[in-house]
C-alpha positions as CSV (number, residue, x, y, z in Angstrom):
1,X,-66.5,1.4,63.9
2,X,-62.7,1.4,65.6
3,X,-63.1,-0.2,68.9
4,X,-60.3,2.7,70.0
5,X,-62.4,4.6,72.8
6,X,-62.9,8.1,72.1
7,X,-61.5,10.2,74.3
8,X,-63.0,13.7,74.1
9,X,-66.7,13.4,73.7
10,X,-69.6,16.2,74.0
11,X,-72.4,16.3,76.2
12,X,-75.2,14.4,74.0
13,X,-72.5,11.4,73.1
14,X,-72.4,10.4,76.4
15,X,-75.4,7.8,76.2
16,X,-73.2,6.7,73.5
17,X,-69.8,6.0,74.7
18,X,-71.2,4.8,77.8
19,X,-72.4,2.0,76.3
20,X,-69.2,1.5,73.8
21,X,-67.7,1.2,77.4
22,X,-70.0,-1.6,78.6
23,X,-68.6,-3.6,75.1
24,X,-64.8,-3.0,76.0
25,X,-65.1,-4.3,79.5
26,X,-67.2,-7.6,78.0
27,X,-64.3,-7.8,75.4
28,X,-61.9,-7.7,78.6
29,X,-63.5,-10.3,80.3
30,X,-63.8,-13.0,77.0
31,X,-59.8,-11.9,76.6
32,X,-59.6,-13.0,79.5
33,X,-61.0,-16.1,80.0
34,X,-63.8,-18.7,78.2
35,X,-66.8,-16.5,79.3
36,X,-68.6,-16.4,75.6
37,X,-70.1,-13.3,76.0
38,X,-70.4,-12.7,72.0
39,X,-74.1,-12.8,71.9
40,X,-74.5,-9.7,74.8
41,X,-71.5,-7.8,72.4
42,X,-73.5,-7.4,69.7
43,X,-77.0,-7.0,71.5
44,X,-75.0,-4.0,72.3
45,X,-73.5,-2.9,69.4
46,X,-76.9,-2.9,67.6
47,X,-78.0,-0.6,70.4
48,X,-74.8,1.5,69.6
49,X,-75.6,1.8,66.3
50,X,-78.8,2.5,66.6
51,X,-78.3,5.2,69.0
52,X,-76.0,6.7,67.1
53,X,-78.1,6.9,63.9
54,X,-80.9,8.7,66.1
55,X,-78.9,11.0,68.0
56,X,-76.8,12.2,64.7
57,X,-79.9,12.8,62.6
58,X,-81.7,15.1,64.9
59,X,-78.8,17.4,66.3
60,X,-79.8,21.0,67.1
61,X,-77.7,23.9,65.0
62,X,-75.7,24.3,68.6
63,X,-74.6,20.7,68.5
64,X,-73.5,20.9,65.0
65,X,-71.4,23.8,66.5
66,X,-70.0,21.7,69.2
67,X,-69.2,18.9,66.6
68,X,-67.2,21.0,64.1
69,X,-64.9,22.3,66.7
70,X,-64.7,18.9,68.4
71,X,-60.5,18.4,68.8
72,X,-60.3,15.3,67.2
73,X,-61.8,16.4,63.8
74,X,-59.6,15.8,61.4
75,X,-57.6,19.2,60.5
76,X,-56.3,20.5,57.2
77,X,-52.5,19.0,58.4
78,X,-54.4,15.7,58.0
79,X,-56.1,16.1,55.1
80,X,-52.6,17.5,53.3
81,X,-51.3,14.1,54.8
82,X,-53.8,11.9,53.6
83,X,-54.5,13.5,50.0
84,X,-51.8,15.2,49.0
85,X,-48.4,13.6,47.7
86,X,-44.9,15.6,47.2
87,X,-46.4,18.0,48.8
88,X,-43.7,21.1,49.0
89,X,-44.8,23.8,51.3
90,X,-44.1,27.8,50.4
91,X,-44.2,30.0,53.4
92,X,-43.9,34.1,54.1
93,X,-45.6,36.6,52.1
94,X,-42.7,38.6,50.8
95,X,-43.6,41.2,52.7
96,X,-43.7,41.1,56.9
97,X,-43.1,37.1,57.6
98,X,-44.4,33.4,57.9
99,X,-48.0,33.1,59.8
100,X,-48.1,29.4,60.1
101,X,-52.2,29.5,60.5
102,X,-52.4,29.0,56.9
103,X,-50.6,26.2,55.8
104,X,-49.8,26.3,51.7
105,X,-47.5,24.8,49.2
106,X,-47.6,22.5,46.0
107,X,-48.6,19.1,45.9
108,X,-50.3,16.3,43.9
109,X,-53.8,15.1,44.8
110,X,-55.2,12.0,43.0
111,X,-52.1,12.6,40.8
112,X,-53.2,16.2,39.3
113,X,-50.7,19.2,40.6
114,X,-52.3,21.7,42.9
115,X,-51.4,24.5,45.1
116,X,-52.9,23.9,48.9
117,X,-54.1,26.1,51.3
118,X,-56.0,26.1,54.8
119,X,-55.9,26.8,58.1
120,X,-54.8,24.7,60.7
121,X,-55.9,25.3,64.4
122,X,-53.5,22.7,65.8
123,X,-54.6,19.7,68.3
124,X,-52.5,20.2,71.4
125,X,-50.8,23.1,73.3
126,X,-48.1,23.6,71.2
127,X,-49.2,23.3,68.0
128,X,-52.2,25.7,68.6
129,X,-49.9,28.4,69.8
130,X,-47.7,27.2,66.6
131,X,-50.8,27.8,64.4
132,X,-52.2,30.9,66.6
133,X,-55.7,28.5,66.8
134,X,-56.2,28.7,63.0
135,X,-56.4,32.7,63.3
136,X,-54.5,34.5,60.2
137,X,-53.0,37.8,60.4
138,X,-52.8,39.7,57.5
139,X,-49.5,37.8,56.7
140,X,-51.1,34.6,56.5
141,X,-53.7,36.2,54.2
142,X,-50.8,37.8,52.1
143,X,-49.4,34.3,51.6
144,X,-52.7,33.1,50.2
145,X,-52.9,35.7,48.0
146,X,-49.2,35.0,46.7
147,X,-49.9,31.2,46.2
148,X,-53.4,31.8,44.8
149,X,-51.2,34.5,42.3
150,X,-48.5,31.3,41.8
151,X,-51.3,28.8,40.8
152,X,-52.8,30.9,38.5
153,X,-49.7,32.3,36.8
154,X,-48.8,28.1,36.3
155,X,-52.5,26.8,35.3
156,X,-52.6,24.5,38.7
157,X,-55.7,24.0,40.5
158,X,-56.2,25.8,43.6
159,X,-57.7,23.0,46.7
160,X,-58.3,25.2,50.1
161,X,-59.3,23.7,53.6
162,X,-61.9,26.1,56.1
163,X,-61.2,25.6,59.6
164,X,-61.5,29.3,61.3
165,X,-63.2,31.0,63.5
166,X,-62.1,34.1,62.1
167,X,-59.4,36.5,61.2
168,X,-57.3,36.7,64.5
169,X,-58.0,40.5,65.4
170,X,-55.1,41.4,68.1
171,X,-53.7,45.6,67.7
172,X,-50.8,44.0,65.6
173,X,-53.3,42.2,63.0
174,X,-54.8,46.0,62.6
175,X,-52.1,47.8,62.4
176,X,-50.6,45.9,59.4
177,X,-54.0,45.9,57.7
178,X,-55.9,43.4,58.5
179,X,-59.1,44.3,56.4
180,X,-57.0,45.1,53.9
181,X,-55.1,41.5,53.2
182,X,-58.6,39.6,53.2
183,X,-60.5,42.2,50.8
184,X,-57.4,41.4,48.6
185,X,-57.3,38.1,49.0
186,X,-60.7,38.0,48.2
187,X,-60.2,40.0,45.2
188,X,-57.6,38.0,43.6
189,X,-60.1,34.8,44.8
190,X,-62.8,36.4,42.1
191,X,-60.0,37.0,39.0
192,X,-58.6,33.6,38.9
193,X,-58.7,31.8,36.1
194,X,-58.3,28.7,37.1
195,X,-60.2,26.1,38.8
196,X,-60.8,26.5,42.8
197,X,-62.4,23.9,45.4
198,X,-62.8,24.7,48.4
199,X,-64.1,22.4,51.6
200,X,-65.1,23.7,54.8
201,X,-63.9,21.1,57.0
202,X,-64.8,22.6,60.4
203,X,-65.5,26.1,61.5
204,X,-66.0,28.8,58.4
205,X,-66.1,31.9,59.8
206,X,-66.6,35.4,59.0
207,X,-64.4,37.3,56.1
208,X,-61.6,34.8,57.8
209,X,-62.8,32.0,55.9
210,X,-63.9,34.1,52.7
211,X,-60.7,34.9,52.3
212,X,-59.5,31.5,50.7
213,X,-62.9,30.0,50.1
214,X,-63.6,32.0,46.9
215,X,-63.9,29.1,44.5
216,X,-66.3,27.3,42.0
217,X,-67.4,24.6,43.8
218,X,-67.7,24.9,47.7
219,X,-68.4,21.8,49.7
220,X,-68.9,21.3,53.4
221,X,-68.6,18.6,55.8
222,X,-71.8,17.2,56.7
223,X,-71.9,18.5,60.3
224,X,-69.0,21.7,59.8
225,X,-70.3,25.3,60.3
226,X,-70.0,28.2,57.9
227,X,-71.0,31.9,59.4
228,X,-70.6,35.2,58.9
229,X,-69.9,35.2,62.6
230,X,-70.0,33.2,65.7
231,X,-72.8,32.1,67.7
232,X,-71.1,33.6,71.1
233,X,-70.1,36.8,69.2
234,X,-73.8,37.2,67.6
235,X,-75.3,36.7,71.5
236,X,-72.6,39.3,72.3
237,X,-73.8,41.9,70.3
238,X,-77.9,41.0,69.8
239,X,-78.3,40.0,73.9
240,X,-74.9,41.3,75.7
241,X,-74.8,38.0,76.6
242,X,-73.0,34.7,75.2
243,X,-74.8,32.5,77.2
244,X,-77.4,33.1,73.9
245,X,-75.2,31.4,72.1
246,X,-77.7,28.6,71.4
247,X,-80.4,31.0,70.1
248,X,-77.9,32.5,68.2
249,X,-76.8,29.3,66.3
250,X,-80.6,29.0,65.1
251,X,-80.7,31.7,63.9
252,X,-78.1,32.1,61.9
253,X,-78.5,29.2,59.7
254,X,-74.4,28.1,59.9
255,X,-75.1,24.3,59.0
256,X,-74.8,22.7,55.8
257,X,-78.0,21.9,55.1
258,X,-79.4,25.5,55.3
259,X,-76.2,26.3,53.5
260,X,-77.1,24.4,50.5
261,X,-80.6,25.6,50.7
262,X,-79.7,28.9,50.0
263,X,-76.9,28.2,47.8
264,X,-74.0,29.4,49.8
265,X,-72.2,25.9,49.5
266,X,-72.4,23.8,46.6
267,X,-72.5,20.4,48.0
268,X,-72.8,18.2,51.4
269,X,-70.0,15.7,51.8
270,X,-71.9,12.9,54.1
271,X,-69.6,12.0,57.5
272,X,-69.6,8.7,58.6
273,X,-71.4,7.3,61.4
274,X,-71.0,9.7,64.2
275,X,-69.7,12.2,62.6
276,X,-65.8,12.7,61.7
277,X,-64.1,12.2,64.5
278,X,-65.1,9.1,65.3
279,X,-63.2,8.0,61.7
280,X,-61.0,10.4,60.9
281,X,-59.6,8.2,58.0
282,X,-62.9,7.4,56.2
283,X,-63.9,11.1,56.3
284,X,-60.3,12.2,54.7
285,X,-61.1,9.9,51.8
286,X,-64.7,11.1,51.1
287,X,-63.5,14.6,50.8
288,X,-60.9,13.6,48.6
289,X,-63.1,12.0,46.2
290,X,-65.5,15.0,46.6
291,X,-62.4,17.3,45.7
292,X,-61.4,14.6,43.1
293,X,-64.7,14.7,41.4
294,X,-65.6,18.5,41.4
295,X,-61.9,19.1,39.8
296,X,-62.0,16.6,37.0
297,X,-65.7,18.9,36.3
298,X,-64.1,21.7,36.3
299,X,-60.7,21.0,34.8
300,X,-62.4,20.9,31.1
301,X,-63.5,24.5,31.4
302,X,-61.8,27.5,30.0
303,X,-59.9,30.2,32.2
304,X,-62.4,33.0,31.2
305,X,-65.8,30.6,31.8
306,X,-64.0,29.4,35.6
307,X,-63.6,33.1,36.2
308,X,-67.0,34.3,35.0
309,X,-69.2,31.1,37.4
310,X,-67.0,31.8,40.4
311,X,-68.0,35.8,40.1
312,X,-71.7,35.1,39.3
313,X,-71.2,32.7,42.1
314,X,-70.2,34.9,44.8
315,X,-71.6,38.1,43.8
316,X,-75.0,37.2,43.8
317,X,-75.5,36.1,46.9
318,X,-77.6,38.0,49.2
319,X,-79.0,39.4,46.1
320,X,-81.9,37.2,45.6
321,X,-80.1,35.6,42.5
């Protein structure tokens, strides 16, 4: 583990970075001076790492919530950073303009071409304005579609990054058919013929995510989210109250686990040791080897068989099949 502290941390880390404290201020004082204090270091480390073994396997469905919209997640900006070489990005659908939630463009991961796409919530001020907090309008979802129409027309993989909440639903976002660009989007999703991965790296949610997470092999972080809505919107409309936002998150069976139990998602990409924003770099590599992996499976299949598993996929579900 980094000995950077983390800076933003949730409620049930606190027993944990408390003591990661207690270790920087013992490392202070042997900088310091010739106070050998290595033996009480790692009395306390092992108590770090133990704690954080506990506290991780045993999170409630409303943690896991907290966790995949923790800030310093990694976001799909890093992952396009730390996968994807020459990457070239296309913008604007052709039609209205740019919406920079979704991020897209050409690339090479692992040294295979690809078309990217995901959405990008940004990490400060700025950039979540910039990126309208990872919230597509129907321009963004336009885009997609175009790329998704590119890849396909070229034989390139598509690779796609989930991190939404949900389709951003202002007047504007209505009046230029919202509805509309994701059912398309999701249509075009179901006629490729080409292979699609897609990771859920934080937040899925709703037709939002759906929208570019139609693809052949679906995997999810270990501790991301993946809902047809979210917990404070379901305690909105079942109690008329978001405070049953915990209840909610129960019920609705977001994590991975019960995702892969009923075969929403395809795999579980394991996080390290308290989870991915406490190593950012190792989690970046494990989903590219994930992506890597699930790619060089599908690559050997033929346009028509790719196209046939993804609609069987998707079109089943909810159907007892």
């Amino acid at each position: 583990m980094a000995d950077n502290p983390v800076h933003s941390f949730l409620d049930f880390e606190k027993p944990i970075v408390e003591l990661e404290g207690k270790i920087r201020e013992l490392r202070h004082l042997s900088d310091d001076g010739e106070i050998r204090i290595a033996g009480e270091v790692e009395r306390l480390q092992s108590r770090v790492d133990r704690l954080i073994a506990q506290t991780y396997a045993r999170l409630t469905p409303w943690q896991q919530v907290q966790l995949a919209r923790h800030p310093q997640r990694p976001h799909c900006i890093d992952y396009v950073k730390g996968l994807v070489s020459d990457f070239t990005p296309l913008a604007g659908d052709r039609n209205f303009g740019e919406d920079q939630a979704i991020i897209g463009g050409l690339g090479r991961l692992d040294g295979r071409s690809v078309v990217v796409l995901g959405q990008e919530k940004g990490i400060d001020t700025e950039t979540r304005l910039k990126h309208n907090f990872g919230m597509a309008r129907p321009e963004g979802y336009r885009k997609a579609r175009r790329l998704m129409e590119l890849a396909d027309r070229f034989g390139l993989p598509i690779v796609t990054f989930v991190d939404t909440s949900g389709a951003y639903p202002g007047v504007g976002a209505e009046e230029r058919g919202q509805a509309e660009a994701i059912a398309r989007a999701i249509e075009v999703g179901l006629r490729l013929s080409i292979p699609v991965v897609s990771v859920v790296i934080g937040e899925g949610g709703s037709g939002g995510a759906i929208a570019i997470a139609v693809a052949n092999r679906v995997l999810m972080l270990e501790h991301a989210i993946y809902s047809v809505i979210s917990p404070e919107g379901c305690a909105s409309i079942l109690w008329r109250d978001a405070a049953h936002a915990t209840e909610a998150a129960e019920a609705l069976k977001l994590t991975a686990r019960d995702l892969l139990e009923h075969g929403v998602i395809d795999e579980i990409i394991p996080e390290p040791p308290g989870a991915a924003h406490r190593n950012p770099e190792d989690t970046v590599a494990a989903v590219g080897r994930a992506i890597s992996t699930a790619l060089e499976e599908l690559c050997g299949e033929n346009g028509d068989a790719l196209r046939r598993q993804r609609r069987e996929k998707f079109l089943s579900m909810g159907n007892g099949g």
